[in-house]
Structures are given as structure tokens and as C-alpha cells.
C-alpha positions in Angstrom: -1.3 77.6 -26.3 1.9 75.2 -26.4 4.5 75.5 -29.4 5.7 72.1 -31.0 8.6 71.7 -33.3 8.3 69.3 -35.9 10.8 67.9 -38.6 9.0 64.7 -39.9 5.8 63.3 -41.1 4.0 66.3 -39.1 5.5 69.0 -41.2 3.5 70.8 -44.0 2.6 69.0 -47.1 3.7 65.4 -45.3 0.9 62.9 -44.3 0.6 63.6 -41.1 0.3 67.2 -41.2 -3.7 67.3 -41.0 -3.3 66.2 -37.2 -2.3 69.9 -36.3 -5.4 70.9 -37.7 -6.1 74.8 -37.3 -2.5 74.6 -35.3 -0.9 78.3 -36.2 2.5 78.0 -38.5 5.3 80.2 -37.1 8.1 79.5 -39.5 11.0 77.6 -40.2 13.1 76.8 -37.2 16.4 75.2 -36.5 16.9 72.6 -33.0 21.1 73.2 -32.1 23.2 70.0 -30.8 20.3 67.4 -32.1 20.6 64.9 -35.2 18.0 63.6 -37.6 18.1 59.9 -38.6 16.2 58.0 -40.9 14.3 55.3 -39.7 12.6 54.0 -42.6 9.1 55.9 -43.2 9.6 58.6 -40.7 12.9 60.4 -38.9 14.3 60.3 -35.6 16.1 62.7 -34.0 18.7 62.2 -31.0 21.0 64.6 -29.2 24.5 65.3 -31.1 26.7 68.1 -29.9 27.6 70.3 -32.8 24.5 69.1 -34.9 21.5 70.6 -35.7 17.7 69.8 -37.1 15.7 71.7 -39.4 11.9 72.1 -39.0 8.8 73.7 -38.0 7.7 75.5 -35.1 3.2 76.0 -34.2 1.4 77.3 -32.1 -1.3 74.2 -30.8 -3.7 74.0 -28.6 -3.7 72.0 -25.5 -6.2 69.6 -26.7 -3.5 68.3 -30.0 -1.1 67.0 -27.5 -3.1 63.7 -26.2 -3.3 63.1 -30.2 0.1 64.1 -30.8 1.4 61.7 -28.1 -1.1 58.7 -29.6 0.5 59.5 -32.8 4.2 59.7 -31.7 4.0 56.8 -29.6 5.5 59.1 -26.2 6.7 56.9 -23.7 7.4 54.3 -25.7 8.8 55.3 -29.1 8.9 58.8 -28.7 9.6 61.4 -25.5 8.0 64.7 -25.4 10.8 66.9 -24.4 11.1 70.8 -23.9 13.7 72.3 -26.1 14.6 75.8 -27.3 14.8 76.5 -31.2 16.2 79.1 -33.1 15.7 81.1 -36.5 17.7 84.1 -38.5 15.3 86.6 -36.4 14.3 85.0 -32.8 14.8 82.4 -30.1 11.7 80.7 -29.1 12.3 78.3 -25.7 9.8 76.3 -24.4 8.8 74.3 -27.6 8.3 70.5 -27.4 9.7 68.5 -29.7 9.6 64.3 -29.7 13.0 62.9 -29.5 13.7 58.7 -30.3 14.1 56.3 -27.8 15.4 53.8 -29.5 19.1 53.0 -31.1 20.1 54.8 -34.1 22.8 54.3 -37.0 22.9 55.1 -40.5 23.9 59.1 -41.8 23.0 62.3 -40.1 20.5 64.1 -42.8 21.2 67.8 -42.9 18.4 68.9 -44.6 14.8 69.4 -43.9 13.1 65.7 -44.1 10.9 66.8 -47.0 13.8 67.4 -49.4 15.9 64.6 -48.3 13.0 62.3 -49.0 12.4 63.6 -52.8 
């Protein structure tokens, strides 16, 4: 088993969120000294000392990750990186998380990318 964070499309209730399938939910999480952009029908995120992204941590199976790359374009839009998140209650490291490649501009968003897009 691998854990993924995710704070975009992939998150519960968005329209990607069947791809994780029987994936097991482990809460709400938070990624320190990372920032979420907007980039039109899904986020970004980038590394920004002194920011932070809010998301959600599973549990998947080895076998979502070739899908989860297809999907998230790694390599070329997207690179699977290994990051440590954090909650009220624990510390989870070893969680990947797919950051941006590509140039960003535009406002941080602070919140989860559900509520900011509502």
C-alpha cells in the first residue's frame, strides 16, 4: 500500500474521485511550505516557504499509480514527488503528492479546492 495526497479534481465528491476506487480515506491533511494555484479546471500546487495546501490523504494500492500518473500527466505536466503531510493528530511521511511543472501566476488559494471552487 502507497498513501497519496490529493487537493484537486481527485478529492471526494470532485470528478475525478472515482479513479481511487476502493482507495482507503484517511482524513483531512495539510502539505507545509507548498502553494495551490488555479489553473483553470484543476489546481496546481508549487513549493512556497511559509505556505501550505489543504487536502486528502489514501491509502492506494500499487496498481492506481500507473492510472494516477496517465491521469496527472507525470513527467510531463505533473511530478510524482514524496512529501510529508500533517493533521491536528499525526504526521504521516512518505505520501506522494503531484506537484506542477509548469509556470504559475495568479493568487495563492488558502482553502480546500472544493470550497474555493463553489
Amino acid at each position: 500500500m502507497k498513501r497519496v495526497f490529493v487537493y484537486g479534481t481527485l478529492m471526494q465528491g470532485e470528478r475525478a474521485s472515482v479513479m481511487l476506487g476502493d482507495s482507503i480515506y484517511k482524513g483531512e491533511f495539510v502539505l507545509d511550505d507548498y502553494a495551490m494555484y488555479d489553473l483553470g479546471p484543476f489546481p496546481g500546487i508549487k513549493e512556497k516557504p511559509g505556505e501550505e495546501v489543504k487536502g486528502e490523504v489514501y491509502e492506494i494500492q500499487d496498481s492506481v499509480i500507473p492510472r494516477m500518473d496517465s491521469y496527472e500527466g507525470e513527467g510531463e505536466l505533473y511530478k510524482r514527488t514524496i512529501v510529508s503531510v500533517r493533521n491536528d493528530c499525526s504526521r504521516i511521511n512518505e505520501v506522494y503528492v503531484y506537484v506542477y511543472l509548469g509556470n504559475v501566476t495568479g493568487d495563492v488559494i488558502r482553502t480546500k479546492w472544493n470550497a474555493y471552487r463553489k
